[in-house]
C-alpha distance (Angstrom), angle and dihedral (degrees) to the residues before:
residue distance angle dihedral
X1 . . .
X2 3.62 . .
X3 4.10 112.0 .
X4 4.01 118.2 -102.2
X5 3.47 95.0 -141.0
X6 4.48 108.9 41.3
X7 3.63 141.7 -44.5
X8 3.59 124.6 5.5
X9 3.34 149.3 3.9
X10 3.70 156.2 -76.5
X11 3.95 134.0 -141.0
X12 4.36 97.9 -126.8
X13 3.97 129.9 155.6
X14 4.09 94.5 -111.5
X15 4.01 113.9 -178.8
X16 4.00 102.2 -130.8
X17 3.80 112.0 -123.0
X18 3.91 97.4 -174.9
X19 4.04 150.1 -5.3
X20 3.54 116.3 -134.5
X21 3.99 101.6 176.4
X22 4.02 105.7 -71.1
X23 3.65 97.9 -4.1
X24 3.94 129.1 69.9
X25 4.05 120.8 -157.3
X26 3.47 107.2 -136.2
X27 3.69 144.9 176.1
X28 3.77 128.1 -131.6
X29 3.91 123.9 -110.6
X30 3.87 111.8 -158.5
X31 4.33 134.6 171.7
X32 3.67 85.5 -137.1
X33 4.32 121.7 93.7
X34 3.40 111.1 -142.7
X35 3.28 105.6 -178.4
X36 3.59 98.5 173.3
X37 3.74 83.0 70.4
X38 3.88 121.8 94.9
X39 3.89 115.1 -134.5
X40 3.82 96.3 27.4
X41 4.10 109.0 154.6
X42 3.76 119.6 -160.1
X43 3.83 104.5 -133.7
X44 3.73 123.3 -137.5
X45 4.17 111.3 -98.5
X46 3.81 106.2 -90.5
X47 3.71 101.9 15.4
X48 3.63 100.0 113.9
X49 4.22 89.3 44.0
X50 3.81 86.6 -128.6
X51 3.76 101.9 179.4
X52 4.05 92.1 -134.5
X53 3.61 93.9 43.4
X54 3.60 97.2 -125.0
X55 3.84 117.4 167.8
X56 3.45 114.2 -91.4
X57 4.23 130.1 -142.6
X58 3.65 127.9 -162.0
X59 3.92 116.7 -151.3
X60 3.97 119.0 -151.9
X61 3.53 94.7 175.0
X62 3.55 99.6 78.3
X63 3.91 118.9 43.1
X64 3.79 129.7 -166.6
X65 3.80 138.6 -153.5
X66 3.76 106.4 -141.0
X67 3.68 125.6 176.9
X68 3.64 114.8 -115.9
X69 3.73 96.5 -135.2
X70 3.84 81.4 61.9
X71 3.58 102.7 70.9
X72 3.64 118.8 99.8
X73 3.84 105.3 -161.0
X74 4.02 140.9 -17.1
X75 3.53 112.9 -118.2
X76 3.80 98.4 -169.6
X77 3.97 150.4 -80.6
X78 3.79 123.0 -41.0
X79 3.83 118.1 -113.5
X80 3.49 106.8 -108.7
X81 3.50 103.8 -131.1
X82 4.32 77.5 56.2
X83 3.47 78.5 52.9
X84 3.82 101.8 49.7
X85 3.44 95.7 48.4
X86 3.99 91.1 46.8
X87 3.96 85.7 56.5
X88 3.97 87.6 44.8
X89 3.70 86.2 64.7
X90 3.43 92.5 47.7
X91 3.76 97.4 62.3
């Protein structure tokens, strides 16, 4: 996951959004809350297989072009009421 704030990058669960040839958009999974944030999505306990079981967040507001060669793994599918509220957004 490319950094918000510079160069580089950081190795993040993401859920992908849409593939557009060799890139992916993609939005960033996190442990922290920020609820200061718009478009922040409590994730079900367990859904990002984090190995401590912290709570996970999904932010919409912020959306990132990643290249698909990039990604390192897929963890799984997203829940679909994740996913229905993620499309809510969208609208």
């Amino acid at each position: 996951m490319p950094f918000e704030d510079g160069p580089g990058s950081k190795d993040r669960p993401c859920l992908v959004l849409l593939v557009r040839g060799d890139s992916a958009l993609v939005a960033k999974i996190t442990s922290k809350y920020h609820d200061e944030r718009p478009g922040v999505i409590a994730l079900p306990p367990g859904s990002v297989g984090d190995a401590q079981g912290r709570p996970s967040f999904l932010e919409t507001d912020e959306l990132r072009d990643v290249p698909v060669g990039e990604f390192r793994r897929r963890v799984g599918m997203a829940d679909p009421v994740v996913w229905d509220q993620v499309r809510h957004l969208a609208r």
